[in-house]
C-alpha positions in Angstrom: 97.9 113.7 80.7 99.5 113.3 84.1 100.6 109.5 85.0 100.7 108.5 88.6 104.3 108.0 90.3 105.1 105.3 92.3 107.4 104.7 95.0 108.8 101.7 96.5 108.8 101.3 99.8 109.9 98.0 100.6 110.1 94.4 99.7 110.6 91.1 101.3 111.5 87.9 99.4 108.7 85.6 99.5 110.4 82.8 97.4 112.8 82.3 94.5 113.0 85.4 92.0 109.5 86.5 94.1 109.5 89.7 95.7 106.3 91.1 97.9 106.8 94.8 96.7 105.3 97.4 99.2 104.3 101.1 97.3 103.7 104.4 98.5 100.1 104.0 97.5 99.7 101.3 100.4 99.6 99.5 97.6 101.3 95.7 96.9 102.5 93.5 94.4 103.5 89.9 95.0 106.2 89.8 91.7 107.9 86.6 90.0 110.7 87.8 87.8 111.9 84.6 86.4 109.4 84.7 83.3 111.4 88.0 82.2 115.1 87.3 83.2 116.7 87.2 80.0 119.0 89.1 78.1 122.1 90.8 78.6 120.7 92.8 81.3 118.0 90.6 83.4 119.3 87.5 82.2 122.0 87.3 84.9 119.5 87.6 87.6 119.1 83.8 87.1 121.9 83.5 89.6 119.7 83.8 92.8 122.8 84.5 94.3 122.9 88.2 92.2 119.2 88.2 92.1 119.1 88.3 96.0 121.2 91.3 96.1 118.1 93.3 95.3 118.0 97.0 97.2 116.1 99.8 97.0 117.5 103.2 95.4 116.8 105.6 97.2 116.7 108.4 95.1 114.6 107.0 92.2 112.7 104.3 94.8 112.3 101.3 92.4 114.2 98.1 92.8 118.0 97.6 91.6 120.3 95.0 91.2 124.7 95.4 92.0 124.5 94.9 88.0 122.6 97.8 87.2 119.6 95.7 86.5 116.1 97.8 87.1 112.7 98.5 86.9 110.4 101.2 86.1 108.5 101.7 89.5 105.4 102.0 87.6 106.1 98.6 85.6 106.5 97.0 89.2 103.2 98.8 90.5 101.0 97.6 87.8 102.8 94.2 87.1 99.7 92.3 86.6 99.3 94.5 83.4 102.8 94.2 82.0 103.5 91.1 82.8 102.3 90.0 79.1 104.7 92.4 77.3 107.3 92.1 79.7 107.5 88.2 78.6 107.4 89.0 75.0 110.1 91.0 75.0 112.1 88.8 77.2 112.3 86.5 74.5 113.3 89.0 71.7 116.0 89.6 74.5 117.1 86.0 74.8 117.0 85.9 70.8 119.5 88.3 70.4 121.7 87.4 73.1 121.7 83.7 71.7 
C-alpha cells in the first residue's frame, strides 16, 4: 500500500502554539499544539519562547524545534484526524513524566 508523503513548505504563526502549515499538496493546516505539549519531549514547548523557535528541516520538510522536538509531516498534514490520539497520548506522556 503506498502512503502519500508530505512536505512542508511553510508556516506562519497565527497565534500562541498555532501554526498555519503550508504543504506541498497546496494543501493547509491551521495547527494548535498546546493540547499535545506534554512530556519530556513536547512538554517544553510550553515555553512560547522555545516553541517560537520553530523551523523547517530541510532535508526531511516537517517542523522542528532547537530541542529536537518534531512531527511526522503526515501527522501535521492530516491533523484534523490525529488530533484525538495525539491528546491521548499526551496525557500518558504527562503521566510518566509526573
Amino acid at each position: 500500500m503506498k502512503h502519500p508523503i508530505h512536505r512542508v513548505e511553510s508556516f506562519e504563526i497565527v497565534a500562541p502554539y498555532t501554526l498555519q502549515v503550508r504543504f506541498d499538496d497546496e494543501t493547509e493546516q491551521v495547527i494548535d499544539f498546546q493540547p499535545v505539549l506534554a512530556g519530556e519531549l513536547y512538554g517544553p514547548l510550553r515555553d512560547l519562547t522555545l516553541f517560537n523557535q520553530v523551523k523547517i528541516d530541510s532535508e526531511v520538510r516537517t517542523l522542528v524545534w532547537p530541542n529536537g522536538a518534531d512531527f511526522d509531516p503526515a501527522t501535521l498534514h492530516d491533523w484534523p484526524e490525529q488530533i484525538e490520539a495525539l491528546k491521548a497520548q499526551a496525557q500518558q506522556w504527562e503521566t510518566v513524566t509526573a
